[in-house]
N, C-alpha and C positions, 0 to 999 in steps of 0.2 A: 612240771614239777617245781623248779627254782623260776622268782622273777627274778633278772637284773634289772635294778631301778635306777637308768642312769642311761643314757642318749650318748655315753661315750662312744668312739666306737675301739680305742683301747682299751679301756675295761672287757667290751666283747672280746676282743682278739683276747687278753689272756685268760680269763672265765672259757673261752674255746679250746683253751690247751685241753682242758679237758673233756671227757665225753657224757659229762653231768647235760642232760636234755634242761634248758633254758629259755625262755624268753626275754628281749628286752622292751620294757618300759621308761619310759623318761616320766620322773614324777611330778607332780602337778603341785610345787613346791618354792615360794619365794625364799629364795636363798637372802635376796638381798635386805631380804625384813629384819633380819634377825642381827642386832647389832655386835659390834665384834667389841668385848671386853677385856679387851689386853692378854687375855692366856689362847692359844693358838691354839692347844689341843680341845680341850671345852668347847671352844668356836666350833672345831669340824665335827666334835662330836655331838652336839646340838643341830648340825646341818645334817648329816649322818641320819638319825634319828628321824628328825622331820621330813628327810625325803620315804623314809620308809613307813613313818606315819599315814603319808599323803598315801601311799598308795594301799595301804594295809583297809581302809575302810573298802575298795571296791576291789578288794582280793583278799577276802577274812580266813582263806583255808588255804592258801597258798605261800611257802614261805620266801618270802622277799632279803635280798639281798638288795642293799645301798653302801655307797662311799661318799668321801668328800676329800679333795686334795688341796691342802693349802699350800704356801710356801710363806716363811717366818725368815725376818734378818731385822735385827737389832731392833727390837720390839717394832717392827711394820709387818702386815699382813700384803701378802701380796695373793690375790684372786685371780681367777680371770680375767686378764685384761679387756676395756670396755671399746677399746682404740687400737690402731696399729700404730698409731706414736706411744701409747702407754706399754702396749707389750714391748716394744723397742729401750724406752727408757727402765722399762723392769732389767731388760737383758744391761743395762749401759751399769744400774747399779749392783748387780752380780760381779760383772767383771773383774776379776783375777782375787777374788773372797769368796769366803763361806756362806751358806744360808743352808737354813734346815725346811723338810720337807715332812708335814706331817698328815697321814691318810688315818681318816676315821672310817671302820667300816662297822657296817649295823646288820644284823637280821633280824628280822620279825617275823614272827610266829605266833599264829593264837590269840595275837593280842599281847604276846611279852616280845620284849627287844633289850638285846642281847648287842654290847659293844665292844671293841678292840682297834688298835692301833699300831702305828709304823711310826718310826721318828728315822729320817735318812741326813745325813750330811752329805750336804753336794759342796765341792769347792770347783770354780769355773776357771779357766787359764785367763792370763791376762793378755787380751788381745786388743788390735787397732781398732779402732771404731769403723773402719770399710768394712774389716772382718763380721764386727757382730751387724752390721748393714747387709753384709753378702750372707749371713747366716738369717738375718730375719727377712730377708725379702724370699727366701727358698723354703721356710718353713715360718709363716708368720705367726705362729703360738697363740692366737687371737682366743683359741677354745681350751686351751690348759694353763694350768695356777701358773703364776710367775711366767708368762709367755714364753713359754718354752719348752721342749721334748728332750728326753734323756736318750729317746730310741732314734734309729736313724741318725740324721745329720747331726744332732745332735752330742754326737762322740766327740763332735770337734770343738766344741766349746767349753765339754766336759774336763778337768782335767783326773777328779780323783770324786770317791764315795765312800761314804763310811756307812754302810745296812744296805736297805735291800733295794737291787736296783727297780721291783716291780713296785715299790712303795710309790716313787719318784713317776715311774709311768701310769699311775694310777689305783691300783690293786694291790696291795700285800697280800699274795699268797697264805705266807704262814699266817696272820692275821684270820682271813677267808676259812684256811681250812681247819684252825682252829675253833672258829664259831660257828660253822656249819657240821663239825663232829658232837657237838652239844644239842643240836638240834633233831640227832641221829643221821647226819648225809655226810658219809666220810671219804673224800674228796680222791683217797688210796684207792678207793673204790672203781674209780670213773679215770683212772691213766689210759 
């Protein structure tokens, strides 16, 4: 019925809260092509898009769900780190500030694609640098925006949030099931 178009495997875990029947796809999509023009939200939702593009040619009647998670602090885009010293100096320049988290999610259908968004404030407690060394050697963030998890171990570096904490772990919900009720699959449906 639904593609997930995304190789996460938190995006599966929360798409699995529910009992909507799913597939995962990982799309066949250069993210890194696509140059980053100063507005974060635009960025993920041009990345959004094109992962759902990528896969919409070889699934024309199936409707495809994509995301993209950025992390935004004082105009720097922070991605998925490419290193495990970059994920570590992501976490070094978080410490004990704010940064915002913004998830574009996309469905496509038909050939139209349909888009919505999450915008979260994370602010991180101000810890020792052993600490964020003891935090990123136990969970090295290498595969999510800004290297780092809001789930799990991740409680301990978190200190406070402002929206929604599945934005942050990859999926906004409301988001989700707001643009999947437009497409007729209304997610109340499938608790």
């Amino acid at each position: 019925m639904l593609i997930l178009g995304s190789s996460s495997p938190r995006r599966k875990e929360i798409l699995g809260f529910f009992k909507i029947p799913f597939e995962q796809k990982s799309p066949s999509f250069d993210e890194e092509a696509e140059p980053f023009e100063g507005d974060p939200l635009t960025y993920a939702t041009k990345l959004a898009k094109g992962k759902a593009e990528s896969l919409q040619a070889s699934h024309p009647n199936r409707v495809i769900l994509t995301a993209d998670t950025i992390v935004f602090k004082e105009g720097k885009l922070y991605c998925k780190p490419k290193s495990s010293e970059e994920a570590f100096e992501m976490l070094r320049s978080f410490n004990g500030s704010w940064h915002t988290v913004f998830t574009a999610v996309c469905i496509a259908k038909e050939g139209k694609l349909l888009s919505d968004y999450e915008e979260t404030q994370v602010l991180f407690h101000k810890v020792p640098e052993i600490d964020l060394r003891h935090y990123h050697k136990a969970f090295s963030g290498q595969d999510m925006a800004g290297g780092y998890g809001i789930q799990m171990g991740g409680s301990i570096i978190i200190k406070r949030i402002e929206g929604c904490f599945y934005n942050v772990m990859g999926l906004p919900i409301t988001a989700v099931c707001s643009l999947l009720k437009k497409v007729g699959i209304d997610l109340w449906h499938y608790l």
